[in-house]
C-alpha positions in Angstrom: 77.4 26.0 32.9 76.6 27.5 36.2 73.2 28.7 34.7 72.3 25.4 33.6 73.1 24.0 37.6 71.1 27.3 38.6 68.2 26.2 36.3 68.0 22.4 37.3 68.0 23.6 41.0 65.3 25.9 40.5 63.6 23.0 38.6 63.7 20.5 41.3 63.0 23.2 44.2 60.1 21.5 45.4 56.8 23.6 46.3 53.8 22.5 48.8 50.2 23.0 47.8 47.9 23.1 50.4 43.9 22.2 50.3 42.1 23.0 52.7 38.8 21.8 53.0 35.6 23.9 54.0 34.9 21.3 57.5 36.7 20.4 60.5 39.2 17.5 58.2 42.4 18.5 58.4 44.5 20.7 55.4 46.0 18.3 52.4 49.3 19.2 51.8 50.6 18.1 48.5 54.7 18.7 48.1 55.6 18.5 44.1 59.0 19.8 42.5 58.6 23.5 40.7 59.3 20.9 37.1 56.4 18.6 38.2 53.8 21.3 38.7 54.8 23.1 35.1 54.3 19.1 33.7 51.3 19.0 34.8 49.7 22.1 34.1 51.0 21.9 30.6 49.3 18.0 30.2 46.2 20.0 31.8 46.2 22.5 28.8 47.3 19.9 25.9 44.1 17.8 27.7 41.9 20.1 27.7 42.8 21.4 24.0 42.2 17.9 22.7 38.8 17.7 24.2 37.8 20.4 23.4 38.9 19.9 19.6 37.5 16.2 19.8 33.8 18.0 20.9 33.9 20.5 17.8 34.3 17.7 15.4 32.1 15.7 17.0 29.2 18.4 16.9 30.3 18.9 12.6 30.0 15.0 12.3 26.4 14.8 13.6 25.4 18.0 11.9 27.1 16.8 8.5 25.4 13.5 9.0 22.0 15.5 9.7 22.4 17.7 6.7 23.5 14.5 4.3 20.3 12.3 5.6 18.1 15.8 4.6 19.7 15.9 1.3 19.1 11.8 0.7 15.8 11.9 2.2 15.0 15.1 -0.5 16.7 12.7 -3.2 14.4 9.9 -2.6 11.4 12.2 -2.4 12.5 13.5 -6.0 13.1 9.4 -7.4 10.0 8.5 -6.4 8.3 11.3 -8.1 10.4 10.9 -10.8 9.2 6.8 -11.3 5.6 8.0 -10.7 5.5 10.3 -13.9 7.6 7.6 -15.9 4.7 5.1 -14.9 1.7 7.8 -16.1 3.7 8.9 -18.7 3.7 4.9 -19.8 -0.2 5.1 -19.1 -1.2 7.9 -21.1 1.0 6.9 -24.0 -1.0 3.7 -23.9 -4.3 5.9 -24.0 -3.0 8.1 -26.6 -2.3 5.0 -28.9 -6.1 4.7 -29.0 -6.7 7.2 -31.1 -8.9 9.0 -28.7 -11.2 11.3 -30.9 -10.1 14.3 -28.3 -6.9 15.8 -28.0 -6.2 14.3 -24.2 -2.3 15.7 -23.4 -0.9 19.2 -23.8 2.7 19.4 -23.7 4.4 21.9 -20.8 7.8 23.2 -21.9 10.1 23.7 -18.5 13.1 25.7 -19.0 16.6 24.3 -18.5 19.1 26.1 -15.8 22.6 25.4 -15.4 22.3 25.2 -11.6 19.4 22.5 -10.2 16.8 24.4 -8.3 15.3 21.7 -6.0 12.3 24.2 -4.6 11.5 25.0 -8.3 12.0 21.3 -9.5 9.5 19.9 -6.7 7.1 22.7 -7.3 7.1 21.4 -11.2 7.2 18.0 -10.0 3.6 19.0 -7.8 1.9 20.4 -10.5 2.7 18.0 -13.0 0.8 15.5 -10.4 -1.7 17.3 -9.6 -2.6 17.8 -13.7 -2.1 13.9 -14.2 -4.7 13.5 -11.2 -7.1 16.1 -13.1 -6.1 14.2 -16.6 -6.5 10.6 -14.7 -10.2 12.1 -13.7 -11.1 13.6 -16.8 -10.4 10.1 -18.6 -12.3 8.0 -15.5 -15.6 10.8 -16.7 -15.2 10.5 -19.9 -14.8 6.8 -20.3 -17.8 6.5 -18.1 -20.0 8.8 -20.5 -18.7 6.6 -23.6 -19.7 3.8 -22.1 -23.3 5.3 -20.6 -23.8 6.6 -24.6 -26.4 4.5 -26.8 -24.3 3.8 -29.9 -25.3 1.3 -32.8 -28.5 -0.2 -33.9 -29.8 -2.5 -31.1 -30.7 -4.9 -34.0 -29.8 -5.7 -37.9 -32.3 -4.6 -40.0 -33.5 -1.3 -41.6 -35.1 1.6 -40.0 -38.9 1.4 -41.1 -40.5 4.4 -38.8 -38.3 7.0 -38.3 -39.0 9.3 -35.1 -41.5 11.7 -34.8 -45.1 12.5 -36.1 -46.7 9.9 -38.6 -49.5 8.4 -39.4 -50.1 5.4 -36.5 -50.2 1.8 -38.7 -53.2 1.0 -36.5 -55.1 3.9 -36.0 -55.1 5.7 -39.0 -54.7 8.8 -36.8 -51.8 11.0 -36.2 -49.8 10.2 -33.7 -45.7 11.2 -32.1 -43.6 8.2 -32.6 -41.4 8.4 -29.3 -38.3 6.1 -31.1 -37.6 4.3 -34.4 -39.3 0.6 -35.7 -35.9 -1.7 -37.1 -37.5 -4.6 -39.4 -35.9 -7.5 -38.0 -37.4 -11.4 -38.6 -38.8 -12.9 -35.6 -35.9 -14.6 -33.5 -33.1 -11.9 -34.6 -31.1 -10.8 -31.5 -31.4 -7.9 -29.5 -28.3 -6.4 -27.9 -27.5 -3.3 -25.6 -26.5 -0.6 -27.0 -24.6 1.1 -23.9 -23.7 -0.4 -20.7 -26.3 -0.1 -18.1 -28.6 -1.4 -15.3 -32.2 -3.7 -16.2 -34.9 -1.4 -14.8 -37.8 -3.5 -16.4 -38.2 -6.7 -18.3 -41.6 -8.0 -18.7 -44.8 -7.8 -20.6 -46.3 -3.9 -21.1 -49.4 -2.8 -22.2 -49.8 -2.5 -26.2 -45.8 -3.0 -26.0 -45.7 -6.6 -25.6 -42.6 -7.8 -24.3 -40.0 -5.0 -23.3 -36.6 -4.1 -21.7 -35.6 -0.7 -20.3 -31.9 -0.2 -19.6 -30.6 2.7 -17.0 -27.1 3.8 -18.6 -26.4 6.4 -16.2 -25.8 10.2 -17.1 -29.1 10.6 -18.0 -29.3 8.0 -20.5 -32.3 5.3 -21.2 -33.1 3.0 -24.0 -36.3 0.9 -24.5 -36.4 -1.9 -26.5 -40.2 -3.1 -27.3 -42.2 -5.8 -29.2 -39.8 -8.9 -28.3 -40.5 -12.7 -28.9 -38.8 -13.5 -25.3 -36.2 -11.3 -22.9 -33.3 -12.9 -21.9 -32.6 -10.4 -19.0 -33.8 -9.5 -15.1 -35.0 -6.7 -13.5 -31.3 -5.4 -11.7 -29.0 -7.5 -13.5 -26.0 -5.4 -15.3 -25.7 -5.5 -18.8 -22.4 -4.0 -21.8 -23.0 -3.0 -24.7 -23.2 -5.6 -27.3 -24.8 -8.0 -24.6 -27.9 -9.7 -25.8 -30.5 -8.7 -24.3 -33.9 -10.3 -25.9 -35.0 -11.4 -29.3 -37.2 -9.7 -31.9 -40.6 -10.2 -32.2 -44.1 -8.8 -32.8 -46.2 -9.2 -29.3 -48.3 -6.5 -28.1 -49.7 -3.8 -30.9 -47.9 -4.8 -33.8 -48.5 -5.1 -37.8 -45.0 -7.0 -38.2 -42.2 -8.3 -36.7 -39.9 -5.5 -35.6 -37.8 -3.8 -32.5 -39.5 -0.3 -31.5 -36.4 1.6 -30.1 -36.5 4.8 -27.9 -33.6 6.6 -26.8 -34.5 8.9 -23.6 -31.9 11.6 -22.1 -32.7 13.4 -18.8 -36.2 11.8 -18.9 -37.0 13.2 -22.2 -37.2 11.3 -25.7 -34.9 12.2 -28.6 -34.2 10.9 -31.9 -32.2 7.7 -31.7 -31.0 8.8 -35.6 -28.4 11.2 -33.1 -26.7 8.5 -31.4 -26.9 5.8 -34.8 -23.1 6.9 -35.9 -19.6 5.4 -34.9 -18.0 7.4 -31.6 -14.9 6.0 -31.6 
């Protein structure tokens, strides 16, 4: 029992602190009890424990929040990837259904892991672009050259002078035939055989009326001894368009269309380009 007086004494014992200050004021004296200062420093400690705690967890929380933003920002990158190749995968199964007469698609096989590899995945996911890109421009060519290719017979009839040397119907002498005569009756329409540009439409020489079409890729047709031409010089033309109707003006025996096919400024045999490309 007397400890426990001895102890409260001591507690209550009061103590002076003294401040004093580095100018002419005079010293602070502070008088607190031994139990008052031992309070305080110990609310000091648990004070500065908890702000110290409350700063660590606030310096996870932002760094957590930075690291989940990354990882959502990297998830949305991967969605919209993802919805890009659904979309061309859509497309080129819609090209594919065409029955193209060239094998367009290859198929990749990527191997499965237990574990997702997000590097490796996006890497895939780059490629894969970048060959649809390369597909998507391939196609774009190739589409371009179908259309720029003379196909058909610009006119129903039957082939009467095939290309090459003969004997000219006027003449008498030998002479190259630069494209094919098609027997048509007078009137019979004339259509474009491959998209392309007028680069003349008017009367020419022992041709009589004709039309010249610029198809790109190096292709040119002619399309000689017509009744009337339905077309101008510049105007753009598709295949199957009608272009003029048949006739016999100019040096002619008969009513008929004199066709040339010309590739890279040269003739060739329109018999070549007379099939079905699709």
């Amino acid at each position: 029992m007397d400890k426990v007086k001895h102890f409260l004494k001591q507690s209550f014992t009061s103590v002076t602190i003294m401040i004093i200050p580095h100018s002419k004021m005079k010293p602070l004296r502070i008088r607190v009890s031994v139990l008052g200062l031992f309070c305080c420093l110990v609310l000091a400690v648990v004070g500065g424990t908890y702000i110290l705690s409350t700063g660590v967890r606030t310096t996870e929380y932002y760094g957590m929040r930075k690291k989940v933003h990354y990882v959502s920002s990297q998830l949305m990158e991967l969605k919209e990837a993802t919805f890009s190749l659904r979309k061309t995968e859509s497309e080129f199964a819609r090209l594919v259904s065409l029955n193209s007469k060239k094998k367009i698609l290859e198929t990749r096989e990527i191997s499965n892991s237990d574990a997702l590899d997000e590097d490796l995945l996006k890497k895939q996911v780059d490629e894969t672009i970048q060959s649809v890109s390369e597909i998507r421009e391939y196609l774009k060519e190739q589409k371009s050259l179908y259309r720029s290719t003379p196909i058909g017979l610009p006119v129903k009839g039957q082939v009467g002078s095939p290309f090459g040397w003969r004997v000219h119907p006027i003449t008498g002498e030998p002479a190259f035939h630069s494209g094919i005569d098609i027997r048509a009756s007078i009137g019979s329409v004339v259509r474009a055989t491959a998209d392309g540009i007028v680069s003349f439409s008017n009367w020419h020489n022992d041709s009589g009326y004709i039309v010249v079409l610029e198809h790109g890729h190096g292709f040119s047709t002619v399309y000689a001894h017509n009744k009337v031409n339905h077309v101008t010089l510049g105007q753009r033309v598709q295949r199957g368009q009608v272009i003029s109707l048949s006739g016999s003006t100019g040096d002619s025996t008969g009513p008929h269309v004199h066709y040339e096919v010309w590739k890279d400024r040269k003739h060739v045999n329109p018999a070549a380009f007379l099939g079905d490309m699709s």
